[in-house]
C-alpha positions in Angstrom: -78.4 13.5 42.0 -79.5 16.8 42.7 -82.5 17.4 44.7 -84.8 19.7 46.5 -84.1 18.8 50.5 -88.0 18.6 50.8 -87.7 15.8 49.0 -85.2 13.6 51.0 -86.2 10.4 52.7 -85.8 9.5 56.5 -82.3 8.9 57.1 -81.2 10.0 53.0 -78.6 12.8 53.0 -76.6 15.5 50.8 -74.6 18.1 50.6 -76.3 21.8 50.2 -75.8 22.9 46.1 -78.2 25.8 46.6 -80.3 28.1 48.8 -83.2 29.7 46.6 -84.6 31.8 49.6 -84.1 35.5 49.5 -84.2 38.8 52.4 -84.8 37.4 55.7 -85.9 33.7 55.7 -82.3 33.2 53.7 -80.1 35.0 56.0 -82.1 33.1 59.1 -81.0 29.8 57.2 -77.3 30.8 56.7 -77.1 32.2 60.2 -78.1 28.3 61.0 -76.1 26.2 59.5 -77.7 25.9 56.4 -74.7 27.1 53.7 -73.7 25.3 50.2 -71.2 22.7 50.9 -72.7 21.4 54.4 -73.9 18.0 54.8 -77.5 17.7 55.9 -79.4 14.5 56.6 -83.7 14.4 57.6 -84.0 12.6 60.7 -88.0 12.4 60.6 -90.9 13.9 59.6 -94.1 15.2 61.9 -96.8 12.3 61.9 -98.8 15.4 58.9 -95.5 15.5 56.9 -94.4 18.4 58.6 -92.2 19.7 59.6 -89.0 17.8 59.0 -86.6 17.5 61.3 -83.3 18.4 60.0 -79.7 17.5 61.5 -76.6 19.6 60.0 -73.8 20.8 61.6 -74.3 19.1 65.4 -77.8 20.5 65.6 -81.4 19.8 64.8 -83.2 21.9 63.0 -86.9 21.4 62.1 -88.5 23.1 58.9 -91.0 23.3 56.8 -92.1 21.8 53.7 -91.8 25.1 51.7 -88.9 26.1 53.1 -86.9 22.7 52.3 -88.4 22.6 48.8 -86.2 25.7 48.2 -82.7 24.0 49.2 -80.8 22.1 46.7 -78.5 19.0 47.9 -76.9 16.4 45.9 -77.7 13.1 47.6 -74.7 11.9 49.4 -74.8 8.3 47.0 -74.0 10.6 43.9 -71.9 13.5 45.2 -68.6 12.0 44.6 -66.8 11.5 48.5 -65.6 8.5 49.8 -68.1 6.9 52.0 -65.7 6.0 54.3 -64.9 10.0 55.0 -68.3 10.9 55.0 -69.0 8.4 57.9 -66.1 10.7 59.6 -67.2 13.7 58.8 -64.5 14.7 56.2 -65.1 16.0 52.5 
């Protein structure tokens, strides 16, 4: 199911569908890790709701709630892999 990432729960993750940032703040994300077709998974939120903290591509990344709401992902139960790969990090 497709999703903004702002929307994920603890430990719920996807695959990036879409990046709806433009200029700067997009290019800081890309330059990141954050591209269509990675995985990404929220590890936690701050105790206020944010930030979230964000693990994708061996790294933690923590954003914000505006800036996640503007990332697409199709949750991982829907986006048609084999669990089993997912677990080892194939697609």
């Amino acid at each position: 199911m497709l999703t903004a990432m702002s929307e994920l729960r603890k430990g719920e993750g996807g695959i990036i569908k879409s990046i709806e940032h433009v200029g700067n703040m997009r290019r800081r994300l890309i330059d990141i890790g954050f591209n269509v077709g990675e995985r990404v998974t929220l590890l936690t939120r701050a105790p206020l709701g944010e930030p979230s903290a964000f693990y994708i591509k061996g790294s933690v990344i923590a954003l914000r709630r505006n800036d996640a709401s503007l990332i697409t992902v199709i949750t991982e139960e829907e986006d048609g892999t084999d669990p089993k790969q997912r677990r080892q990090g194939h697609f």
